[in-house]
DOFIFI-25448 format. One record per residue (C-alpha): residue number from 0; x, y, z. Coordinates in pm, whole numbers, plus 50000, padded with zeros to 5 digits. Each point is the difference from the previous one (the first is absolute). Last residue first. Layout:
<rs>
R,nr,x,y,z
R,NUM,X,Y,Z
...
</rs>
This chain:
<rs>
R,nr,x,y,z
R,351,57142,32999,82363
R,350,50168,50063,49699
R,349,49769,50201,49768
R,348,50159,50316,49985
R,347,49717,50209,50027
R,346,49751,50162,49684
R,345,49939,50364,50010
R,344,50237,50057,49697
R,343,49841,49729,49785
R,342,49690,50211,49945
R,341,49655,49981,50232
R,340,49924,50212,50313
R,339,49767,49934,50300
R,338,49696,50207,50015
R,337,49725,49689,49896
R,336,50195,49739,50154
R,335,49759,49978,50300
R,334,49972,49888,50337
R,333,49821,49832,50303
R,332,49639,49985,49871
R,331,50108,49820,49613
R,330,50163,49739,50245
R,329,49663,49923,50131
R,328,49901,49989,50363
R,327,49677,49805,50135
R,326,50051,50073,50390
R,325,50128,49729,50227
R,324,50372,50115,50121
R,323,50126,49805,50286
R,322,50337,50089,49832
R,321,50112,49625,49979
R,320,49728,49857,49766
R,319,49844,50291,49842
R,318,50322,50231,49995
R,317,50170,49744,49825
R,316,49758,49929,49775
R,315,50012,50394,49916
R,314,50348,49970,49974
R,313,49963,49748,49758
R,312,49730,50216,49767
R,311,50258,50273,50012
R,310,50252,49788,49849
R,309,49807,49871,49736
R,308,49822,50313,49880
R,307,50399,50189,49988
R,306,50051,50278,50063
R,305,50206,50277,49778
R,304,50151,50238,50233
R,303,50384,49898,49764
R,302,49945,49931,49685
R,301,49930,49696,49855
R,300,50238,49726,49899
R,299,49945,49809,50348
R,298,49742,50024,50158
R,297,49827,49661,50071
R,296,50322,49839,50072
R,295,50051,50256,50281
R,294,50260,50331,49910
R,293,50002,50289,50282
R,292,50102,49814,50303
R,291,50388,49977,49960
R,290,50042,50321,49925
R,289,49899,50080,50356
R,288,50294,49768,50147
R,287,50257,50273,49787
R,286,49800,50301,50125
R,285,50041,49915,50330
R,284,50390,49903,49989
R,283,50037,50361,49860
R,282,49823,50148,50277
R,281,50267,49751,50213
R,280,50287,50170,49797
R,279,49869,50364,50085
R,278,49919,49968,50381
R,277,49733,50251,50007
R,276,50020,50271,50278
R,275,49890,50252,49677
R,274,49660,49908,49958
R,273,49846,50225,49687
R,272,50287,50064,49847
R,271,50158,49683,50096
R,270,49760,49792,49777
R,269,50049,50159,49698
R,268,50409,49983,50072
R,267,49928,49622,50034
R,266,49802,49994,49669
R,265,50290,50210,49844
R,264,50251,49746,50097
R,263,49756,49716,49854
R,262,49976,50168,49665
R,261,49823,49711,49760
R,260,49829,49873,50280
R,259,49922,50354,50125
R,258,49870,50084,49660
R,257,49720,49705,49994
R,256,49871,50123,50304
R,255,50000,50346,49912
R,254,49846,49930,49585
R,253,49692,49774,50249
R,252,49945,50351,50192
R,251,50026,50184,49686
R,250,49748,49764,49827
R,249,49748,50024,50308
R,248,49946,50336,50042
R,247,49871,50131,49655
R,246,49750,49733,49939
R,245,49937,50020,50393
R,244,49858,50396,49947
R,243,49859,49938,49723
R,242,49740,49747,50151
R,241,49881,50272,50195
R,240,49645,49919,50146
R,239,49939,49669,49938
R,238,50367,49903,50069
R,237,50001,50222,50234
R,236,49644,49869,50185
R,235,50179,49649,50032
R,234,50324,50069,50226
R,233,50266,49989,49927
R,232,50313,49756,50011
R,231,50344,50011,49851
R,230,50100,49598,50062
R,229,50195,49777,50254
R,228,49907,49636,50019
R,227,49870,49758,49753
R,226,49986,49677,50186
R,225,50059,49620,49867
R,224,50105,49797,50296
R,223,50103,49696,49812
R,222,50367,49936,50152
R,221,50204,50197,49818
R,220,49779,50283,50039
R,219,50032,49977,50397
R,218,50367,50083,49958
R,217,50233,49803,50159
R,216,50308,50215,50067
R,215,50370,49865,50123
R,214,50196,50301,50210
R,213,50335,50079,50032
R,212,50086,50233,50308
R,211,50188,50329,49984
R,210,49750,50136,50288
R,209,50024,50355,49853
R,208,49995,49851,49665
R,207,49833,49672,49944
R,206,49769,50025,50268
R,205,49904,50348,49870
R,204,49926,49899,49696
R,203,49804,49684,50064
R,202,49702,50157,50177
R,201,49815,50190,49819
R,200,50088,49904,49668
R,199,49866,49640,50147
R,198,49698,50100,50068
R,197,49925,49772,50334
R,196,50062,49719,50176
R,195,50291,49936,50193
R,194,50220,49687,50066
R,193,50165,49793,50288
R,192,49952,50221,50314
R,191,50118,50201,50274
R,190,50374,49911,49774
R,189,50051,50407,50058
R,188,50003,50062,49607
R,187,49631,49841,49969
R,186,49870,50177,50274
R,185,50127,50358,49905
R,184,49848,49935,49671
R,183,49675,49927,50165
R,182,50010,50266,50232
R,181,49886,50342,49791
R,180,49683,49805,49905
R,179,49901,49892,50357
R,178,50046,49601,50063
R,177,49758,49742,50063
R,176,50171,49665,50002
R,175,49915,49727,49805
R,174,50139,49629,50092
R,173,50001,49784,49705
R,172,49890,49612,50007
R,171,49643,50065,49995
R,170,50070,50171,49653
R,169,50093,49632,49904
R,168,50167,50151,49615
R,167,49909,49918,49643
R,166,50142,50314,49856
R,165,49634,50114,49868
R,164,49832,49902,50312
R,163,50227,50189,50199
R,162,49978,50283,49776
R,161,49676,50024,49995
R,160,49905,49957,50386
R,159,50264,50282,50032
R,158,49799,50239,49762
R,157,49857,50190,50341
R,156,50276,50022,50178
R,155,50161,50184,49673
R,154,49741,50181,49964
R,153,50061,50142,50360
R,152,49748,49915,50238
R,151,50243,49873,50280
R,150,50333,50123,49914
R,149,50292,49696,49885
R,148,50275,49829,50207
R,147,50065,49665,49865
R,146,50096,49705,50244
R,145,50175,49660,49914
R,144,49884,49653,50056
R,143,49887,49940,49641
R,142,50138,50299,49824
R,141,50209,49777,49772
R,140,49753,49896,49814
R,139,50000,50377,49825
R,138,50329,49912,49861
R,137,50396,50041,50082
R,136,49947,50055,50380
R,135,50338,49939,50188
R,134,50006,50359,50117
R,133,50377,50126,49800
R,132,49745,50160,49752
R,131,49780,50180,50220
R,130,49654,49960,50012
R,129,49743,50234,49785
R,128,49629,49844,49933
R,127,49858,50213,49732
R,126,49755,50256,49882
R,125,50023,50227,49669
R,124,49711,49783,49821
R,123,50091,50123,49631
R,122,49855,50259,49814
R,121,50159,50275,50237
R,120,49866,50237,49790
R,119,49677,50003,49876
R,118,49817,50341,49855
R,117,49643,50102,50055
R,116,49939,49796,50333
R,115,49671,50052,50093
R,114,49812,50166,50316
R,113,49633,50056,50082
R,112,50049,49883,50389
R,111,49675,49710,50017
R,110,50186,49755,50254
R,109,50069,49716,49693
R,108,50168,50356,49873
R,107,50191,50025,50270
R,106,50134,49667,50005
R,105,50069,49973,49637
R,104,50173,50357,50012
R,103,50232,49852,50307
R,102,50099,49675,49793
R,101,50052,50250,49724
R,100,50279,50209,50205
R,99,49975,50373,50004
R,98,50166,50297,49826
R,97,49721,50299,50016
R,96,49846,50243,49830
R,95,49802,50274,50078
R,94,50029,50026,50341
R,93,49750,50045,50298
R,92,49731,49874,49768
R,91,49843,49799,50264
R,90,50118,49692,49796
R,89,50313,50084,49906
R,88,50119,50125,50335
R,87,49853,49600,50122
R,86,50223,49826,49753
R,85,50309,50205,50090
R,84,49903,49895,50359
R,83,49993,49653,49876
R,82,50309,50031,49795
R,81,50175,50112,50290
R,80,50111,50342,50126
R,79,50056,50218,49738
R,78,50258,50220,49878
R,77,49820,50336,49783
R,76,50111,50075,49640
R,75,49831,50336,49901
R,74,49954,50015,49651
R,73,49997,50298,49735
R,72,49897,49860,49718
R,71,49975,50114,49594
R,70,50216,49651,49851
R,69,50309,50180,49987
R,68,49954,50123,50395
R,67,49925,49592,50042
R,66,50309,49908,49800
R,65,50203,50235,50156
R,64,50328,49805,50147
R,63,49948,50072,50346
R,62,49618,49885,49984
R,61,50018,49701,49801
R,60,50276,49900,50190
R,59,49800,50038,50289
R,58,49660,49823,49888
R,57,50248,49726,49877
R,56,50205,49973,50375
R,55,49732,49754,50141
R,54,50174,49709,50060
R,53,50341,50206,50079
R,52,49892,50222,50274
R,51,49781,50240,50113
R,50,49817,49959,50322
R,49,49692,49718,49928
R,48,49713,49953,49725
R,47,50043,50333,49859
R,46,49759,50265,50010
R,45,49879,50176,49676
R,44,49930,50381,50008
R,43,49917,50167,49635
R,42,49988,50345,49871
R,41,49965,50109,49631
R,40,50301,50219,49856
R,39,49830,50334,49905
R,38,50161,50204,50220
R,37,50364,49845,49899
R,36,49962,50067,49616
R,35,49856,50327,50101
R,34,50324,50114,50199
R,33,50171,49830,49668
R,32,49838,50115,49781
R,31,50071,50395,50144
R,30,50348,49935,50000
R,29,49988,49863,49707
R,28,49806,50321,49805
R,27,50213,50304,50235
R,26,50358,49985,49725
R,25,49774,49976,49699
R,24,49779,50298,50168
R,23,50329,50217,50003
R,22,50084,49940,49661
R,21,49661,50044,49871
R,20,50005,50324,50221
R,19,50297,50096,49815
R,18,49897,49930,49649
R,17,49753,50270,50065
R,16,50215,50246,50149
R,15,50208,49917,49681
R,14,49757,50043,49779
R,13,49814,50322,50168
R,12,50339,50139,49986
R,11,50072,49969,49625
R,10,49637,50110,49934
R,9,50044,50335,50179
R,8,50359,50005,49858
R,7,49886,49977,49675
R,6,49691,50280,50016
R,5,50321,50228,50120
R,4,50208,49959,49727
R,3,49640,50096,49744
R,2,49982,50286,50215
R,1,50341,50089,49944
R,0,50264,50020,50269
</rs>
């Protein structure tokens, strides 16, 4: 070989050992994004109001289908047990973020937690009076005589001098009886008494299903009780101290809601990842009643997490004259629209 055949092949094999490695480090790049991709994802722990289920399913969805990984988060979805003791987590910074009710935020806050509701929900007062449908009683009215089982200190005990007021009904005329949480649907089916109190997504489904009963529903909202219940709550020092952190929360949370109304099937498959001994077509019962509370009159055509000045300013009368709350409390101290998203595609169907 000549020396000037030989100076080729040098070059010839530095080129292709060369092109090689390129080859080789094209094939090692996407894995290695991707390991950072995941390091680098922020973490975040919210607790849920209650066990999962269909109310709450948007954190889920948003979860299973990647819209917080998409949005830089890596969040750890934790049940709850209560609003109140959501409330409380919140508060001591136990958890991040939580999924509370806003009668429950008013009340802590009139107690001095540092809490606010940075996306609204469950617009619309979720509470009801449930009786059965075969039961005779066609209209609030038609409690005189009858008995309602309800829990003592529940908000729903608590907004009963609303409601009563609001439906024009002798609340000296109706027996309440003092029933456990998990026993007030059992009461209703067994004929111990007339009608239940309560949330009616909570209850209703499973009457309807395993009990295969019909039901009639009188929702407080009908009747006056103006409430804003279930939110995303934090508390105040993040949103002093990491405001991006909720602006890039919150609008995958509300996309999950919305997306499990558009894909109910996938909302109960959400929802049975994380709790599979669900019943699947009373999870999908749950997440029919909870549609029913996002839209009030002073909502509608905005998107969903939005809150409204009017609303919140009723439950805080509300919580003034039936709550035994006495503290000064404005709406602008319970929540904010400040990290919820704008654009047509985060606004609800606005049937009610």
């Amino acid at each position: 070989m000549a020396v000037g055949d030989a100076k080729v092949s040098v070059l010839s094999r530095r080129r292709v050992l060369k092109k090689s490695t390129l080859a080789a480090g094209a094939l090692v790049l996407p894995a290695i994004s991707r390991r950072v991709g995941a390091a680098t994802l922020k973490k975040v722990e919210m607790t849920l109001d209650w066990i999962y289920q269909g109310p709450n399913v948007g954190f889920m969805v948003a979860q299973q289908k990647g819209f917080y990984r998409d949005a830089g988060l890596d969040v750890t979805i934790n049940s709850g047990k209560g609003s109140g003791t959501t409330a409380q987590l919140v508060g001591s910074k136990a958890t991040q973020i939580g999924f509370a009710d806003g009668y429950v935020v008013g009340n802590s806050v009139a107690r001095g937690i540092a809490i606010r509701t940075v996306g609204s929900i469950f617009r619309r007062n979720p509470a009801a009076v449930v009786t059965l449908a075969d039961s005779g009683i066609e209209t609030p009215k038609d409690l005189a005589g009858k008995s309602v089982a309800m829990t003592a200190g529940s908000a729903q005990f608590q907004q009963w001098p609303a409601f009563v007021k609001g439906a024009g009904v002798d609340d000296s005329k109706i027996r309440i009886i003092n029933v456990d949480p998990a026993g007030v649907g059992p009461a209703l089916v067994s004929g111990k008494v007339d009608a239940i109190c309560g949330f009616a997504q909570g209850y209703v489904p499973a009457i309807e299903i395993r009990s295969k009963k019909k039901v009639r529903i009188f929702w407080f909202a009908d009747y006056g009780v103006t409430v804003v219940s279930n939110g995303i709550i934090v508390h105040q020092d993040l949103i002093k101290s990491d405001p991006d952190l909720l602006r890039t929360f919150v609008p995958p949370t509300i996309k999950g809601f919305l997306y499990g109304r558009q894909h109910p099937a996938e909302a109960v498959a959400a929802v049975r990842a994380y709790l599979p001994t669900i019943t699947p077509a009373i999870t999908r019962r749950e997440l029919e009643l909870s549609w029913k509370t996002w839209v009030t009159p002073n909502t509608k055509g905005k998107p969903l997490g939005w809150g409204s000045d009017a609303d919140w300013a009723s439950t805080i009368q509300v919580l003034k004259r039936y709550g035994g709350v006495t503290a000064a409390l404005a709406p602008s101290e319970l929540y904010t629209n400040e990290f919820v998203p704008s654009g047509a595609e985060y606004v609800p169907p606005q049937e009610a």
